[in-house]
SERO-4910 file (N, C-alpha, C, O; in steps of 0.05 Angstrom, whole numbers):
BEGIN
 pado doro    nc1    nc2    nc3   cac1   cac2   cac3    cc1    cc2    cc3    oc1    oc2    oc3
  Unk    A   -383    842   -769   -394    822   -752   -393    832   -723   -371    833   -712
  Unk    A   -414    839   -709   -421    847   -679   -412    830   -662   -403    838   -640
  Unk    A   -413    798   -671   -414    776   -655   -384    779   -645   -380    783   -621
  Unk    A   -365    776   -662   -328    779   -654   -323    808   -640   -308    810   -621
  Unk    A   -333    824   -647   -328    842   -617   -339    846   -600   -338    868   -589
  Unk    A   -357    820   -587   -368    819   -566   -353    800   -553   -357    796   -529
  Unk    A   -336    788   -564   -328    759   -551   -308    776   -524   -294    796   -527
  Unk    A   -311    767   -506   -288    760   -481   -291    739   -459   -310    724   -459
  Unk    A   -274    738   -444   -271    706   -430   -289    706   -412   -303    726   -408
  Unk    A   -295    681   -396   -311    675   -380   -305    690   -355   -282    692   -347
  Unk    A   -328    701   -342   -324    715   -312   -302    696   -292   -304    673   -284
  Unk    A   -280    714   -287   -260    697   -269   -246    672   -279   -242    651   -267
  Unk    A   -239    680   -307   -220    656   -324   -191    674   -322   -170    662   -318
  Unk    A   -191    691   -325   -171    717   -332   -162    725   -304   -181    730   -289
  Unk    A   -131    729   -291   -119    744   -264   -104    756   -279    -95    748   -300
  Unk    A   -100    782   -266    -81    800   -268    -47    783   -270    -47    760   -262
  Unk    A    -27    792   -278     -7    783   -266      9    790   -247     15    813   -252
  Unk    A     19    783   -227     29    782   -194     56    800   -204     72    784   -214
  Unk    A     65    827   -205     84    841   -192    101    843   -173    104    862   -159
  Unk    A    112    822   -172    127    824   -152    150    843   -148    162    850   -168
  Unk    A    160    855   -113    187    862   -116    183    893   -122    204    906   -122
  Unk    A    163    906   -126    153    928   -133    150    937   -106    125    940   -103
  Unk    A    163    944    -84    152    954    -65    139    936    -42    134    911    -42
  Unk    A    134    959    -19    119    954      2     98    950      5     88    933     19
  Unk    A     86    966    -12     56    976    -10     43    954    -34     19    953    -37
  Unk    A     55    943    -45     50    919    -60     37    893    -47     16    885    -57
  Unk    A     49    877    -26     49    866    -10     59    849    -17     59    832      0
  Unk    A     73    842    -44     91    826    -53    120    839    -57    134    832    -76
  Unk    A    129    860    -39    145    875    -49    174    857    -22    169    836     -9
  Unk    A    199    871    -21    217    860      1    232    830    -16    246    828    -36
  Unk    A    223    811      2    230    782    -12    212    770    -33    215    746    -38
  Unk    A    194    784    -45    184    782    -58    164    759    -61    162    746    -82
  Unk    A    149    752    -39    132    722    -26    155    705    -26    149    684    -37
  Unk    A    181    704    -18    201    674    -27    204    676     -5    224    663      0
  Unk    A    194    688     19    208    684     55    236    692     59    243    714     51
  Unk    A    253    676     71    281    691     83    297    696     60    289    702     38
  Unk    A    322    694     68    346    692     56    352    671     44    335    655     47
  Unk    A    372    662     31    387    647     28    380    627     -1    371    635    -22
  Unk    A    391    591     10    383    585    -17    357    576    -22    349    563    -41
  Unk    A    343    584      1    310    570     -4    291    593    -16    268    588    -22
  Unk    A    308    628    -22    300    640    -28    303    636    -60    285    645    -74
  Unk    A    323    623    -73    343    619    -95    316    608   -114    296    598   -103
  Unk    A    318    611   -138    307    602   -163    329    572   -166    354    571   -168
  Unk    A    302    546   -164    321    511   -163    332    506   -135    343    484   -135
  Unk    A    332    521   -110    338    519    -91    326    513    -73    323    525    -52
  Unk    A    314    486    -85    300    466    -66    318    451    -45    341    451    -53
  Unk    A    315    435    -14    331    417     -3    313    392     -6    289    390     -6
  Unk    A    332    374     -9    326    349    -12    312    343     12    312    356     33
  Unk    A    296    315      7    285    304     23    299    292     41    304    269     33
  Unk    A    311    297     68    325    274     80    345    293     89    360    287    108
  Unk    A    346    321     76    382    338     85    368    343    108    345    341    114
  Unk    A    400    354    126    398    362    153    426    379    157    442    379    176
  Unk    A    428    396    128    442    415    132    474    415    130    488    435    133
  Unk    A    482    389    122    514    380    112    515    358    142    536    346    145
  Unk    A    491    354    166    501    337    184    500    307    171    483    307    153
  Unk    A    512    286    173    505    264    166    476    257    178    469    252    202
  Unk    A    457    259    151    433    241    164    424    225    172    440    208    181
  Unk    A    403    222    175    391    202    200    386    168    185    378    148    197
  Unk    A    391    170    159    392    148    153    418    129    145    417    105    143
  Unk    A    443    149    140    471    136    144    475    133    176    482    111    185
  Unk    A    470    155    193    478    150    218    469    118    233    480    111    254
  Unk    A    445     98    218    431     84    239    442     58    233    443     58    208
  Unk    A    450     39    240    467     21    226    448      2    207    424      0    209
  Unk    A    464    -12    188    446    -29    171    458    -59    174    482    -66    173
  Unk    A    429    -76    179    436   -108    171    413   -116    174    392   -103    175
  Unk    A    416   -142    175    401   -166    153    396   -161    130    401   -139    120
  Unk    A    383   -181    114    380   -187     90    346   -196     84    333   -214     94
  Unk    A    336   -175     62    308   -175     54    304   -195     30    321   -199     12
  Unk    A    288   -203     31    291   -230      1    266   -224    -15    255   -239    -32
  Unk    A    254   -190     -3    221   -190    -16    212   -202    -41    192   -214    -49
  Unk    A    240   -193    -53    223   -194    -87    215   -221   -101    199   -226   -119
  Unk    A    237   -241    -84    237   -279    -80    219   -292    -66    213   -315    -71
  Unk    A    208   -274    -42    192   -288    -10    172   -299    -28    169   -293    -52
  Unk    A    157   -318    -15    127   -332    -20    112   -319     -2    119   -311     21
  Unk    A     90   -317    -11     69   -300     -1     50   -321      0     43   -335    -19
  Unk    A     39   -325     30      5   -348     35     -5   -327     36      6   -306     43
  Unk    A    -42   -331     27    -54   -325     44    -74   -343     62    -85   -364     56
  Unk    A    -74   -329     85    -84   -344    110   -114   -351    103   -130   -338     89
  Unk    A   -118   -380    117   -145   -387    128   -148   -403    153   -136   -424    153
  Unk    A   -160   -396    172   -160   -399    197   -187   -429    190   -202   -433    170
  Unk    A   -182   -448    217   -202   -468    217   -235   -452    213   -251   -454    195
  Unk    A   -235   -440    236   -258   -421    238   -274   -409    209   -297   -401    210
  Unk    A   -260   -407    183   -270   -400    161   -282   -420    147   -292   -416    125
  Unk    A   -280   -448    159   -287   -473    138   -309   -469    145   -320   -483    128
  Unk    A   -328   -458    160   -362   -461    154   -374   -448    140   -398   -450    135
  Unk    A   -350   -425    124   -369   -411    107   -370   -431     78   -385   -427     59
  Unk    A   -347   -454     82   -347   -467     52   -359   -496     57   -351   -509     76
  Unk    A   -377   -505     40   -390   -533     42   -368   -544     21   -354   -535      3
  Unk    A   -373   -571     33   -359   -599     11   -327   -596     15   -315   -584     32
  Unk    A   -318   -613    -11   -285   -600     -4   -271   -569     -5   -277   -552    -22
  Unk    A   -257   -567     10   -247   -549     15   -217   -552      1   -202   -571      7
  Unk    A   -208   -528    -21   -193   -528    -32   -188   -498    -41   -206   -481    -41
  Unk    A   -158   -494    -51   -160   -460    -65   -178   -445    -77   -179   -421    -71
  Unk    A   -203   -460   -102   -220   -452   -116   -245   -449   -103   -263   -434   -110
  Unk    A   -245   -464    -83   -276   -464    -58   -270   -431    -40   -287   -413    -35
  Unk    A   -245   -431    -35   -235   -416    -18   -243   -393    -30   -262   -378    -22
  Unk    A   -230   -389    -49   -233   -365    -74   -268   -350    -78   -275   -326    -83
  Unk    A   -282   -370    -76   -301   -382    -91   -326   -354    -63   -341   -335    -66
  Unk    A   -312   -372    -36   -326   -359    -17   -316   -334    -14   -335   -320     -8
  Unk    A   -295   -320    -15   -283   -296    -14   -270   -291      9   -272   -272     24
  Unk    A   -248   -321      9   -240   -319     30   -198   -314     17   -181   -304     32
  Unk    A   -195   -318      2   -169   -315    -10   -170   -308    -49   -186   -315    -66
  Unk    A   -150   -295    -50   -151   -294    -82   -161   -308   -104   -170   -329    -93
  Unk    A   -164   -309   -125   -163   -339   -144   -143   -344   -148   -140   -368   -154
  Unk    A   -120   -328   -147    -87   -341   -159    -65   -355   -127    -43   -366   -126
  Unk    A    -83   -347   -104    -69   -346    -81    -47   -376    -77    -50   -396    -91
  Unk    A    -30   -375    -58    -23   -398    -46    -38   -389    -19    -43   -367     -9
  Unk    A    -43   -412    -14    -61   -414      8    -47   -442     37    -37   -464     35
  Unk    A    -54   -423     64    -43   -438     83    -59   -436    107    -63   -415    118
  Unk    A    -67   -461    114    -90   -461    133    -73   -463    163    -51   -475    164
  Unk    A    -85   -449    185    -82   -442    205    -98   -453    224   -122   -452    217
  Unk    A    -94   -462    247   -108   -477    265   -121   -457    285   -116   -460    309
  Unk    A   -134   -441    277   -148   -419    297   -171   -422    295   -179   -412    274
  Unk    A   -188   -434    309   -223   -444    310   -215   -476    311   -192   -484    318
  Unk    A   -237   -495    302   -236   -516    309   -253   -529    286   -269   -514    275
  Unk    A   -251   -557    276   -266   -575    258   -287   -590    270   -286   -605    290
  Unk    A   -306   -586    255   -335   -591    274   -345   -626    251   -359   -644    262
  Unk    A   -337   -629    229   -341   -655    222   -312   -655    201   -293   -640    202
  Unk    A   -320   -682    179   -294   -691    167   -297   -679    141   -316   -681    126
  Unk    A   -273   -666    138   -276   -653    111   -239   -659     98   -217   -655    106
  Unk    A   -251   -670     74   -213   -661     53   -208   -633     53   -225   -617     46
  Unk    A   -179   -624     62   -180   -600     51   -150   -598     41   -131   -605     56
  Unk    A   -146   -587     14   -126   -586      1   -127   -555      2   -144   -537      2
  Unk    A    -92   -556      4    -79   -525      6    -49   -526     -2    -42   -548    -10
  Unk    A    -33   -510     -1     -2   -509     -9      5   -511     15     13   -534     16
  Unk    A      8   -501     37     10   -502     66     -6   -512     85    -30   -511     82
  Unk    A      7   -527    112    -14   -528    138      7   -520    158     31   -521    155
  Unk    A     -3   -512    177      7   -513    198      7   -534    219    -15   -545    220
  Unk    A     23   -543    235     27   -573    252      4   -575    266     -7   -597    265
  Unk    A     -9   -553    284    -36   -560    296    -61   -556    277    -84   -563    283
  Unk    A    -54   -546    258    -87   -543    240    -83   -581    226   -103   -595    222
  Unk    A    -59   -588    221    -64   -612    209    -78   -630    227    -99   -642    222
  Unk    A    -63   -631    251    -74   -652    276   -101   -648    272   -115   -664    259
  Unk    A   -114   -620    286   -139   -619    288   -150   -627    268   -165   -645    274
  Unk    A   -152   -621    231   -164   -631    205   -170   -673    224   -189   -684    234
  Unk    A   -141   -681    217   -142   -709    224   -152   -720    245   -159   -743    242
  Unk    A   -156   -709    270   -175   -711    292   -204   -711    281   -220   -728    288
  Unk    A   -212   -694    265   -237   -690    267   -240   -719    241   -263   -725    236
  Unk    A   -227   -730    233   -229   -749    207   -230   -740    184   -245   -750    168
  Unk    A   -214   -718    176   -221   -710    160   -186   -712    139   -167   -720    152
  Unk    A   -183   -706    113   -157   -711    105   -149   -686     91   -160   -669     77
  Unk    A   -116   -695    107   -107   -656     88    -85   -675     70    -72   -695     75
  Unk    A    -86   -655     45    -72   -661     10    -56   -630     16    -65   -608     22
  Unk    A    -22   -643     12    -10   -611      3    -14   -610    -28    -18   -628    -44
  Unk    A    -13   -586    -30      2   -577    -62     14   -575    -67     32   -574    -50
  Unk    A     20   -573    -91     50   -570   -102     52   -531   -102     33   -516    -97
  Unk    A     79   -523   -108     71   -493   -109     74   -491   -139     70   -470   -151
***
């Protein structure tokens, strides 16, 4: 069969293998591409992320306090007055959602930044003290949620 002793690999699938340590004239010869001395020259003689050489690092040295509650916190997301024109009728999580103004699963907490131009219901999990006034100024009624 002609065909099997024609076979060999694709142009530039195949490298030589790298010699190292063989000399000067190699150009892998001396430290053999590993740079200086020591243990960064070492086979596993990686340094950690964060060493600074046996000094105490920079992250014991800085002091620590308070208390983070991330994994418990409640998460809103925001809607400013100024976004109720993109939603007609009542305004509620699923309208909100609906316009692409907060998630579908969101808690939602409206913010008094812009202003209410007529009377609208708007239900949310949150208000803030001046977004409620303004809603009720304009005649309009705010419903909390439950979370």
């Amino acid at each position: 069969m002609s065909l099997l002793s024609k076979l060999s690999p694709a142009d530039g699938s195949t490298h030589y293998r790298k010699r190292v340590g063989r000399g000067i004239g190699s150009g892998l010869g001396g430290y053999s591409g590993k740079g200086g001395k020591g243990q960064t020259q070492r086979s596993g003689g990686s340094i950690r992320r964060g060493f600074e050489g046996g000094q105490t690092p920079l992250h014991r040295r800085l002091p620590k306090f308070g208390f983070s509650n991330v994994a418990f916190e409640t998460k809103y997301e925001i809607v400013n007055l100024a976004d109720f024109l993109k939603v007609k009728g009542e305004i509620n999580p699923e309208t909100l959602a609906k316009a692409g103004l907060v998630k579908k699963t969101a808690l939602v907490k409206i913010l008094a930044n812009g202003e209410v131009k007529s009377a609208v219901t708007v239900k949310a999990h949150k208000f803030s003290a001046k977004a409620k006034d303004a809603i009720e100024k304009a005649g309009g009624k705010v419903e909390v949620l439950g979370l």
